[in-house]
C-alpha positions in Angstrom: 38.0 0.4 12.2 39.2 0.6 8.9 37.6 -2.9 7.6 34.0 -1.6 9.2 34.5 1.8 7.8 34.9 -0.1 4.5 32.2 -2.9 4.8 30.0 0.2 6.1 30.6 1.8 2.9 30.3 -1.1 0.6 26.6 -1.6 2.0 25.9 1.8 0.9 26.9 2.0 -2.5 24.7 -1.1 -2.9 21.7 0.1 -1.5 22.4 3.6 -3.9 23.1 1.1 -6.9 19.9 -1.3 -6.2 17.5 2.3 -5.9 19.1 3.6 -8.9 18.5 0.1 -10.7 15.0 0.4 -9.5 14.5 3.8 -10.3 15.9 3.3 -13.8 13.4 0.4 -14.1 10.8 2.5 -13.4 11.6 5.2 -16.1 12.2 2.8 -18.8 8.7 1.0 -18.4 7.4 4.8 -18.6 9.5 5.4 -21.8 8.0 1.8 -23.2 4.5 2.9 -22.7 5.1 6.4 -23.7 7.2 4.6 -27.0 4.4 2.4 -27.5 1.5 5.1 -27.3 0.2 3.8 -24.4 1.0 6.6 -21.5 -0.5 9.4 -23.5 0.7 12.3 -21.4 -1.2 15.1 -23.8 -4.2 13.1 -23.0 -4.0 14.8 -19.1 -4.7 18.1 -20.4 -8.5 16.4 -20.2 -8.2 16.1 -16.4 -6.3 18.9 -16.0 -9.6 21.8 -15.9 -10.6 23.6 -12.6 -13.6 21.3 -12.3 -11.5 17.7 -12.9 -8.9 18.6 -10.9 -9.9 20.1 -7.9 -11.9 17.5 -7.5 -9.5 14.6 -8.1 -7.6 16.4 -5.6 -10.2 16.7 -2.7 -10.9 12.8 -3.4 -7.3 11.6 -3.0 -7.1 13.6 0.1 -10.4 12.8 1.4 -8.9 9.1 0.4 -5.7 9.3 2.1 -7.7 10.9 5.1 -9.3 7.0 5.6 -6.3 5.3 5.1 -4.6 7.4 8.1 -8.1 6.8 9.9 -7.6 3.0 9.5 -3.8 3.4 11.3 -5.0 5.6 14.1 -7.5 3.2 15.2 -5.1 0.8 15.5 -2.6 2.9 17.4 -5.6 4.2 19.7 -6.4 0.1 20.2 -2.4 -0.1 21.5 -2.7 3.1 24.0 -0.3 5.6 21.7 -1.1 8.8 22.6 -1.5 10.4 19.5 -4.5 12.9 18.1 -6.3 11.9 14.6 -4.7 15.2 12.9 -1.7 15.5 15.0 -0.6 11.7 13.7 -2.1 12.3 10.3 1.2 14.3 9.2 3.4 11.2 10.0 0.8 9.5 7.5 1.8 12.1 5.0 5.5 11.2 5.8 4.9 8.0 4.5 3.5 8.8 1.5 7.0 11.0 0.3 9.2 7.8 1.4 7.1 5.7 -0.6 8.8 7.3 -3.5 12.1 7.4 -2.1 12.3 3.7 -1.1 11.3 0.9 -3.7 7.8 -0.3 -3.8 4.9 1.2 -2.4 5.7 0.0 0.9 8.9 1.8 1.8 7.1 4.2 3.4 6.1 1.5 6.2 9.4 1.3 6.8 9.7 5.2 7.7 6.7 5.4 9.6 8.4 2.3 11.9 11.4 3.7 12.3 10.0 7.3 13.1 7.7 5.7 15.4 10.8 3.7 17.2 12.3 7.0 17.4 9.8 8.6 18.9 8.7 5.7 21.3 11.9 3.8 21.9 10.3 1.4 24.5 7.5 0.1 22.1 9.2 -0.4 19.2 7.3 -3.6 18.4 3.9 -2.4 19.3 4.5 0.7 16.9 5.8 -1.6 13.9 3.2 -4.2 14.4 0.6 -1.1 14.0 1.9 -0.7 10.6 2.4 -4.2 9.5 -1.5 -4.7 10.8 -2.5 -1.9 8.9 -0.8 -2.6 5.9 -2.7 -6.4 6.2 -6.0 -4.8 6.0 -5.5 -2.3 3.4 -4.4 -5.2 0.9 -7.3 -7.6 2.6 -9.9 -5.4 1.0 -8.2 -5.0 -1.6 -8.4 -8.9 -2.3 -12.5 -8.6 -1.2 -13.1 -6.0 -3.4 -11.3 -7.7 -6.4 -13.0 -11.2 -5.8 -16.8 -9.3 -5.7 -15.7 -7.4 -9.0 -15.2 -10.7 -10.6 -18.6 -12.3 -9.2 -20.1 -9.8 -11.0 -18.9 -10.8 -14.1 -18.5 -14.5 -13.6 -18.6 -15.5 -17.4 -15.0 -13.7 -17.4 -14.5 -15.7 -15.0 -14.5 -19.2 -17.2 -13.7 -17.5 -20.6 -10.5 -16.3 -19.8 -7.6 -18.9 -17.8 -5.5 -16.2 -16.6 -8.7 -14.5 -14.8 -9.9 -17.8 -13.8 -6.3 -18.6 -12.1 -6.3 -14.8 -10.4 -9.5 -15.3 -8.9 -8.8 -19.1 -7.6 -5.9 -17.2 -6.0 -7.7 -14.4 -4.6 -10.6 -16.6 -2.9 -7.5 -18.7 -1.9 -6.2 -15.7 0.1 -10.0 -14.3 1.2 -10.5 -17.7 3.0 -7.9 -18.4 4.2 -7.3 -15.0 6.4 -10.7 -14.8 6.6 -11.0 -18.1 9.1 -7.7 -17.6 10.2 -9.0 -13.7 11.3 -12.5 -15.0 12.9 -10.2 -17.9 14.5 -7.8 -15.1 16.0 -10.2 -12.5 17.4 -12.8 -15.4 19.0 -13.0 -16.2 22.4 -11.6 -19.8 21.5 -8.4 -18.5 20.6 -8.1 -16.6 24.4 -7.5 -19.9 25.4 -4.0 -20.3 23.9 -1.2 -17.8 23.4 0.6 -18.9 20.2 3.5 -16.8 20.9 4.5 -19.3 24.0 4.5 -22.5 21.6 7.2 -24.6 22.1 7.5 -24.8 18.6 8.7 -21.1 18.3 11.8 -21.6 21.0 14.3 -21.9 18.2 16.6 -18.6 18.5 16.0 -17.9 14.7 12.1 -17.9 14.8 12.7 -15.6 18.1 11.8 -12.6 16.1 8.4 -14.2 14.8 7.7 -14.9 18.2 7.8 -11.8 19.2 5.6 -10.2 16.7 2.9 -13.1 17.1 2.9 -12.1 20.5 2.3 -8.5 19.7 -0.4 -9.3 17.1 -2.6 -11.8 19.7 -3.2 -8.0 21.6 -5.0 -7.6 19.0 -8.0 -10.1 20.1 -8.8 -7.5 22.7 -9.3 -5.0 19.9 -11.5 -6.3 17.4 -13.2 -2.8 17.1 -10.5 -1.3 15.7 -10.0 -4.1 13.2 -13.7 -3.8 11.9 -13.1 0.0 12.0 -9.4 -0.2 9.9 -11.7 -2.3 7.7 -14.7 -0.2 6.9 -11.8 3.0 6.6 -10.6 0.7 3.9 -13.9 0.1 2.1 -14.2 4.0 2.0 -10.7 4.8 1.0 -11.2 2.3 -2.1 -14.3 3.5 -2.8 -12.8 7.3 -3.3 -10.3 6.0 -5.3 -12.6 4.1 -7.4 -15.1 7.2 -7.7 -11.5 9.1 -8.6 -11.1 6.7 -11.6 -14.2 7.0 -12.5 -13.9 10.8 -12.6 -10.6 10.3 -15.1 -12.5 8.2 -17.6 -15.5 10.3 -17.6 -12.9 13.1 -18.2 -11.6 11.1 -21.0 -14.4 10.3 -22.9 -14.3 6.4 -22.1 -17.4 4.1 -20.6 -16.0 1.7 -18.2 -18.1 0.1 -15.6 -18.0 0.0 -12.1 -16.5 -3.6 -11.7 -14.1 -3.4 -14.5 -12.4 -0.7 -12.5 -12.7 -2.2 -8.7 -10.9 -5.4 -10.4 -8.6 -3.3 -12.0 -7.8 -1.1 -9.5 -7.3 -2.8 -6.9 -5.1 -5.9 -8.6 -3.0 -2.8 -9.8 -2.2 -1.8 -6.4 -1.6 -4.9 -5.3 1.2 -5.4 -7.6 2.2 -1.9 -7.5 3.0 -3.0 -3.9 6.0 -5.0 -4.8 9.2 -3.3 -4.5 10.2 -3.0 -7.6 10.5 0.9 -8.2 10.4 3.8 -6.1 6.3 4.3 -5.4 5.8 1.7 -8.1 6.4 4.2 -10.7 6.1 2.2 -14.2 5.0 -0.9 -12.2 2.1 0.1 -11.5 1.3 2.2 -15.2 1.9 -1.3 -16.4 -0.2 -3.3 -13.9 -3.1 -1.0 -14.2 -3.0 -1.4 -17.8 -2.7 -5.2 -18.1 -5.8 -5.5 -15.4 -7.8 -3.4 -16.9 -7.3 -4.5 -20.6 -7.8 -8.1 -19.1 -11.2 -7.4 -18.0 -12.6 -5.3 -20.3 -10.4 -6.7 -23.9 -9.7 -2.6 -24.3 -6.2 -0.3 -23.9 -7.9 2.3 -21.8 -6.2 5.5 -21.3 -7.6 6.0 -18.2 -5.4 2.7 -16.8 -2.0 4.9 -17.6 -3.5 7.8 -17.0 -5.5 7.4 -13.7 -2.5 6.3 -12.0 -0.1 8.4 -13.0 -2.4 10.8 -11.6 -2.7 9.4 -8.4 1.0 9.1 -8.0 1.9 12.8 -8.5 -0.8 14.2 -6.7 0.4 11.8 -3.4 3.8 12.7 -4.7 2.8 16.2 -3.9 0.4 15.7 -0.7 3.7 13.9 0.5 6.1 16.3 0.6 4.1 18.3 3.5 5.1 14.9 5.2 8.6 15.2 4.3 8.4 18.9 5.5 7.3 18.2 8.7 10.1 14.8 9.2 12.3 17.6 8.6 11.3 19.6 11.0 10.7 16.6 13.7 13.7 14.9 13.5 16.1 12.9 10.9 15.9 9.4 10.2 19.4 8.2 9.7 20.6 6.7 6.1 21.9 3.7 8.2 18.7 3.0 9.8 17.0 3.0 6.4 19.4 0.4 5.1 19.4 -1.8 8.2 15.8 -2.1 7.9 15.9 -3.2 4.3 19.0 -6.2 5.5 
C-alpha cells in the first residue's frame, strides 16, 4: 500500500511539475512579445469601446454556438439523448479545461471523461464523438488555409516556407478527403475494418476498437456534412471577429491573409504545449500572419489574446455548472493524459 501510495504520488507531482512547466512557458513567450513590443496590451484599449466589444463578444459566442452545433450532431447521429442547449453547457465545460490542461485540446479530454461519467456503458461511443469532432473542426481548418493560399498563389512560389506549408496542407486535404469519401460510400459497407485480421494483436486492441466505433459513422454521413458546414460558419465568425479587431486598430488586412493566418494559428495553437495555447498561439498567429502579408500586425497578438480571455470567461459558466453536476477526479485527468 505504501509503495502504490508513493508511485501514486510521484505521478502527481509530475503531472503538477509538467503544467507548471507549460504554464511557465506560456508566460514567458507573453513576456518575450510584450519585451519585444510585439503584444501591445495598451493597444486593447482600441477594442475595448461599447461598440467593439459587444460585438466581438456576440461573435465568439454566436462562434462557439457552431462549434457545440457541429458535436451535437454527432451525438444525435449516435442516439445520446441530449437537447442542443441542455448539452451546450458541457461545451462550455470544455472551453474552462482547455485552460487548465495543456493545449487547446485538454478540454476534449474533460468532455470524455464527463461524458463516461455520465454514460458509463458507451464510453467509446461518447469519446469517439469528440475525437470525430475534433477531426472536422481541424479538417476545415486545413480547407480554409489551402483556399487562402490559392488566392494568392504567387506567395505560393516566392516564399519556400509557404510553398512547403501548402504542399503539406494539400497533402493532408487529399488524403482524408479520399479516405472520407472511401469511408462513408457504399463500397466501404462491404468490409468492416475493425474485424481485420491484421488488428488481432492485443496492443492494436484499443485501435480496433475505436475503428469500429468510427465505421458507425457511414450510417451518418448527414451529420458529418452538417459538423462540417457548422465548421465553415464557426470559422467564418471568427474570421469576421478578426476582421472587426484590425478595423478597430487602424490596420488593412485582407480577407485571405487572415483565413491563412487564422486558421494555421489555431492549428498550432492546438499542440499541447501551454494551458489553452496561451503564448503559443500569440506567437503562431504572429509568425502566420507576418508570413503572408511581410507585416508585424497588431491585430495577430492582439486578436488572439482577445479570443482567449473572452472563451476564458464564456468558460467558466462551464466550469460552474461541472461543479454543480458532478466532479471529475484529479486521477482520471492524469490517467487520461498516461
Amino acid at each position: 500500500m505504501t509503495l502504490g501510495w508513493a508511485w501514486s504520488m510521484s505521478k502527481r507531482v509530475k503531472t503538477i511539475l509538467v503544467q507548471v512547466l507549460k504554464l511557465g512557458a506560456g508566460v514567458a513567450l507573453i513576456y518575450w512579445l510584450v519585451s519585444r513590443g510585439d503584444l501591445d496590451f495598451a493597444a486593447i484599449k482600441y477594442v475595448l469601446t461599447p461598440f467593439y466589444l459587444s460585438a466581438s463578444i456576440l461573435i465568439m459566442l454566436i462562434s462557439l454556438f457552431a462549434n457545440h452545433f457541429r458535436w451535437y450532431s454527432l451525438l444525435k447521429a449516435r442516439g445520446f439523448e441530449l437537447s442542443l442547449f441542455g448539452s451546450f453547457p458541457i461545451t462550455l465545460m470544455g472551453l474552462f479545461f482547455n485552460f487548465t490542461l495543456p493545449g487547446s485540446v485538454g478540454g476534449d479530454f474533460a468532455k470524455v471523461l464527463y461524458m463516461s461519467k455520465h454514460f458509463k456503458d458507451r464510453r467509446l461511443d461518447a469519446a469517439t464523438t469528440v475525437l470525430v469532432d475534433r477531426i472536422i473542426g481541424l479538417y476545415v481548418m486545413v480547407i480554409m488555409s489551402v483556399g487562402a493560399s490559392l488566392m494568392n498563389a504567387e506567395l505560393i512560389f516566392s516564399k519556400p516556407v509557404v510553398k512547403s506549408i501548402f504542399i503539406s496542407l494539400m497533402v493532408i486535404l487529399v488524403g482524408v478527403g479520399v479516405g472520407g469519401a472511401i469511408f462513408v460510400s457504399k463500397w466501404a459497407e462491404r468490409f468492416d475494418f475493425s474485424q481485420s485480421k491484421w488488428l488481432n494483436f492485443k496492443w492494436l486492441s484499443p485501435a480496433k476498437k475505436i475503428l469500429g466505433a468510427l465505421m458507425q459513422y457511414r450510417n451518418h454521413s448527414g451529420a458529418l456534412v452538417v459538423g462540417v458546414l457548422s465548421s465553415l460558419c464557426s470559422q467564418f465568425l471568427v474570421i469576421f471577429f478578426f476582421m472587426l479587431v484590425a478595423h478597430s486598430l487602424g490596420e488593412n488586412v485582407g480577407m485571405a491573409a487572415v483565413v491563412f493566418s487564422v486558421c494555421l494559428g489555431f492549428i498550432v495553437s492546438a499542440v499541447p504545449l501551454s494551458p489553452g495555447g496561451v503564448g503559443v498561439g500569440q506567437v503562431a498567429f504572429l509568425y502566420f500572419f507576418k508570413l503572408y502579408t511581410g507585416q508585424t500586425l497588431k491585430v495577430a497578438t492582439i486578436g488572439i489574446t482577445l479570443i482567449q480571455v473572452i472563451v476564458f470567461a464564456i468558460g467558466l459558466v462551464g466550469f460552474l455548472y461541472f461543479l454543480r453536476t458532478g466532479r471529475i477526479k484529479t486521477s482520471e485527468i492524469e490517467m487520461a493524459y498516461d
